[in-house]
Structure formats: structure tokens, C-alpha cells
N, C-alpha and C positions, 0 to 999 in steps of 0.2 A: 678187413685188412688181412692180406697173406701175410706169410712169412715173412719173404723178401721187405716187404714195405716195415714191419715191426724191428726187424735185424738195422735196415737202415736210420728207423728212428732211432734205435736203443744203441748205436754206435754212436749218432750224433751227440746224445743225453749223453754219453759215458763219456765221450771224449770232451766234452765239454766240462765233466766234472772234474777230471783229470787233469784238465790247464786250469780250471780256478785252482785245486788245491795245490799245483807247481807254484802259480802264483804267487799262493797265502805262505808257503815253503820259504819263497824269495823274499817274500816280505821280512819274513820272522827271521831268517837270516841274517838280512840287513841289519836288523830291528838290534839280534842278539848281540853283534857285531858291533854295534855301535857307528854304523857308517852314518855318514852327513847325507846330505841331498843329494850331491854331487857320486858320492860312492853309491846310491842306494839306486841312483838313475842309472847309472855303470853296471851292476848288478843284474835289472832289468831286462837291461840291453843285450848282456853278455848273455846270460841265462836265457833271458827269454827269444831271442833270437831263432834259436830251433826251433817254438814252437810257435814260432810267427812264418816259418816257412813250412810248416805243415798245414798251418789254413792256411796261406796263398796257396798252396796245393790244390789243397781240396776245392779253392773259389774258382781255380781256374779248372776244375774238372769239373765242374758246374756249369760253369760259365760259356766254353766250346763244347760241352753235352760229350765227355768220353767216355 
């Protein structure tokens, strides 16, 4: 394994850690908040939006090889 291939694995692993715990953030948010289902799907949405158009990003620079 070069660099290159370890840097790319360990961005994946990192980035992936970094939206669970956004995630678990939004959850507990919610959670503190006291929102119902309807606010806590709203939350998700709003929130997590950006980092739902970061992996659409990334799948589609995968996907056409850029």
C-alpha cells in the first residue's frame, strides 16, 4: 500500500466518522429538544442535507472516474 492509496482510505474512514457523529449531534439535539417525529425528521433534513450533498459528490466522482 503507497501513500496515496492509505491517505485515500483514511479520508474515507475519517469522513465517515465525522457524519456518524453529525448524525448522533442531530439526534441528541432533537432528543434534548424535545422535538416529536415530525420535528426530529425536519431536523434531519435540514441538517443533514449538506452532508448528503457531499456524498452525492463524492459518488459521482466515482462514478464518471474524475
Amino acid at each position: 500500500m503507497n501513500f496515496e492509496q492509505f491517505e485515500e482510505l483514511a479520508l474515507m474512514i475519517g469522513l465517515a466518522a465525522v457524519i456518524g457523529f453529525m448524525m448522533f449531534i442531530i439526534w441528541d439535539l432533537g432528543k434534548r429538544s424535545n422535538a416529536g417525529k415530525f420535528g426530529m425528521a425536519v431536523l434531519f433534513f435540514a441538517l443533514g442535507l449538506g452532508m448528503l450533498g457531499f456524498i452525492i459528490k463524492g459518488v459521482l466522482k466515482v462514478f464518471f472516474d474524475i
